[in-house]
C-alpha positions as CSV (number, residue, x, y, z in Angstrom):
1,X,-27.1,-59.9,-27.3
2,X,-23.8,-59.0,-28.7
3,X,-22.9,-62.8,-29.4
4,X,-26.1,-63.1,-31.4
5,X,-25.6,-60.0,-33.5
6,X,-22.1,-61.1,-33.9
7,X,-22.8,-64.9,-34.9
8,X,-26.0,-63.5,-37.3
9,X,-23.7,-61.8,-39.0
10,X,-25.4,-58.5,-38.3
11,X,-22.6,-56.8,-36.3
12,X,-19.5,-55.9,-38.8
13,X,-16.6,-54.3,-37.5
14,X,-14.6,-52.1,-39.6
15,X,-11.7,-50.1,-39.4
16,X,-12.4,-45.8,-40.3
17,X,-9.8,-43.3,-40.6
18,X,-10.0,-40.3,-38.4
19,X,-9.0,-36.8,-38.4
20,X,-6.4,-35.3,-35.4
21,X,-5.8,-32.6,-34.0
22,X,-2.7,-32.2,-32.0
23,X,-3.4,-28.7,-30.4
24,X,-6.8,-29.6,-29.1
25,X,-6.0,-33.3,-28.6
26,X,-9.2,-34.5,-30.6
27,X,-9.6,-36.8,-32.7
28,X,-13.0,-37.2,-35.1
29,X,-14.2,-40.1,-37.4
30,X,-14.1,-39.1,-41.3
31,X,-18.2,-39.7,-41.5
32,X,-18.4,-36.8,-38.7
33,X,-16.3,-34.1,-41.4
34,X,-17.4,-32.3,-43.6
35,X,-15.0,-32.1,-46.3
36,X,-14.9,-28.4,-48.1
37,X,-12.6,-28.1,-51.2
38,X,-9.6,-26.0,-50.6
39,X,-7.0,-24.3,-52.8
40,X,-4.0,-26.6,-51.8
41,X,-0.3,-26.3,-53.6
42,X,0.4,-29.7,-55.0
43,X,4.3,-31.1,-54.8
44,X,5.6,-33.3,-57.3
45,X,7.8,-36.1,-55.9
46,X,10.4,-37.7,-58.7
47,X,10.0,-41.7,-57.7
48,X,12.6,-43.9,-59.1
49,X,11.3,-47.6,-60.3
50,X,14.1,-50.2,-58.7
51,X,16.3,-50.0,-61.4
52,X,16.7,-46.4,-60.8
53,X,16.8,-45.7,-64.5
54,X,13.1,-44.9,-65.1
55,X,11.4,-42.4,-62.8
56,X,7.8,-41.3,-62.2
57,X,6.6,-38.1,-60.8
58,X,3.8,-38.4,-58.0
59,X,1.5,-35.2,-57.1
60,X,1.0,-35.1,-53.6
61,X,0.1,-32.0,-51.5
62,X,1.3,-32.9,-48.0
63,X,5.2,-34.1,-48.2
64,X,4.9,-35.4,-44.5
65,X,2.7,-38.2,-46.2
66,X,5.4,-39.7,-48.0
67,X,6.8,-41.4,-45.0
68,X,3.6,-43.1,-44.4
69,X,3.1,-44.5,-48.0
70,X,2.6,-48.6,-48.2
71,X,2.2,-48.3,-51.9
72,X,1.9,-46.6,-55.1
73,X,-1.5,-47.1,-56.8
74,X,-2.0,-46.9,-60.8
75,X,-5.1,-47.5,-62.9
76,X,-5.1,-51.0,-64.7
77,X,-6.4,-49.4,-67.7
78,X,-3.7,-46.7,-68.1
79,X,-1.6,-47.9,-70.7
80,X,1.2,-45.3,-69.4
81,X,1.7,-47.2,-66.3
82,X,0.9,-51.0,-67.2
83,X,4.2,-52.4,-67.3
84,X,4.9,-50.6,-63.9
85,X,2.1,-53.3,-61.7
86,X,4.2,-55.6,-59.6
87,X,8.0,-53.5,-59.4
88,X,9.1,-51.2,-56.7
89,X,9.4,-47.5,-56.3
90,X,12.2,-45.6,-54.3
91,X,10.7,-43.5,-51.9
92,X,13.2,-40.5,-51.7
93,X,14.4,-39.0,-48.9
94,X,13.9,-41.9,-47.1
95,X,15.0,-44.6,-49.8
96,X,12.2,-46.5,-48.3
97,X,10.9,-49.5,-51.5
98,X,7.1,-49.9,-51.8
99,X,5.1,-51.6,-54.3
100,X,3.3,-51.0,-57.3
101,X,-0.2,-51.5,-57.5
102,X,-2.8,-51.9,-59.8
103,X,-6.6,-50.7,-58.4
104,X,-9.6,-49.9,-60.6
105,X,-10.7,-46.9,-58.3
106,X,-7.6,-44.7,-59.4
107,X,-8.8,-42.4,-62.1
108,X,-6.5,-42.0,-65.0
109,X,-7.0,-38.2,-65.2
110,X,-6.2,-36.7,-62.2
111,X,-2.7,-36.4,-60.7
112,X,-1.0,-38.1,-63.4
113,X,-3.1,-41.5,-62.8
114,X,-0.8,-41.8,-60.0
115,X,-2.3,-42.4,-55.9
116,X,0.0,-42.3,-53.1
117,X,-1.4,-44.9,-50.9
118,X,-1.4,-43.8,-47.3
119,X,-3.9,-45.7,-45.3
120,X,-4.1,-43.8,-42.2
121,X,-4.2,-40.6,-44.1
122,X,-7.9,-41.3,-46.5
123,X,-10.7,-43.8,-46.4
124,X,-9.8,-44.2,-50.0
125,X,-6.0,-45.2,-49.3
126,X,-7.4,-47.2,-46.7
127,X,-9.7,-49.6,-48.8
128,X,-7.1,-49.8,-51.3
129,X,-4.6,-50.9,-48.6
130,X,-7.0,-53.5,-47.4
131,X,-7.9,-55.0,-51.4
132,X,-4.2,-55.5,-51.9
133,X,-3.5,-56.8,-48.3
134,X,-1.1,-53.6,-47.5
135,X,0.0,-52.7,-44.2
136,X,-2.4,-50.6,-42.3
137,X,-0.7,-49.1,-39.5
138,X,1.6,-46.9,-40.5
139,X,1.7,-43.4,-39.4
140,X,3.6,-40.9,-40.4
141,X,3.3,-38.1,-36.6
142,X,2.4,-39.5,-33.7
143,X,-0.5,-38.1,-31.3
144,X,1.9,-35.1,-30.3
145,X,3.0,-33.9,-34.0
146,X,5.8,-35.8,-33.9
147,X,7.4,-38.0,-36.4
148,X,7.4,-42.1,-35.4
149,X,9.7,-44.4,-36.6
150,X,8.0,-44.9,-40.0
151,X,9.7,-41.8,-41.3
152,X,13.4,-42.9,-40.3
153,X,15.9,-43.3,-43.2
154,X,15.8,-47.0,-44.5
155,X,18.5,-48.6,-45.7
């Protein structure tokens, strides 16, 4: 049965982010959250583009993130950000280089225009990651709370 829903095309596998908890050891699928908006403090991270004369400042509001980023993600539209597609930002900290991308999902007004892409961290980051062929397994803490090898200093 399994061969014929998978050679019919009805059987799609698909990869969903999920939510962990390392007290409880637990880990649930993003469709089984429910997502309630929460006052959050939002950190602005000063990128510098490769050259390391023009910087941009990314909003993010969980620091641990940035040493799972794959890529930065600006709206094509966004004339403040267009000549930006294709170069390299300096993570800091970690002086770890990651792409510039351009996705149509990033909305211009909020954050700056700016996405940190972090696949295992949203579904959204996650679908952008797969449009652009980004990796999608890194993680910033392991199961334990612990930082993995993604967050080492790169050289």
């Amino acid at each position: 049965m399994l061969t014929y829903l998978h050679e019919s095309e009805y059987l799609v596998q698909q990869k969903v982010s999920y939510f962990w908890d390392f007290v409880s050891g637990l880990s649930v699928c993003d469709h089984d959250v429910q997502m309630v908006p929460r006052p959050c403090t939002m950190h602005r991270i000063r990128c510098f583009i490769d050259s390391k004369k023009e910087s941009i400042l990314v909003h993010i509001s969980q620091p641990y993130l940035l040493f799972a980023a794959v890529a930065i993600a600006v709206n094509p539209n966004d004339r403040r950000y267009r000549k930006m597609v294709g170069k390299k930002i300096i993570i800091p900290l970690i002086n770890r280089i990651i792409p510039v991308v351009a996705d149509e999902s990033i909305n211009a007004d909020i954050h700056n225009g700016i996405k940190l892409i972090t696949p295992c961290h949203d579904r959204d980051s996650l679908l952008i990651a797969q449009r652009h062929h980004l990796p999608i397994d890194v993680f910033a803490m392991d199961a334990y709370g612990i930082f993995t090898h993604h967050a080492a200093v790169y050289q």
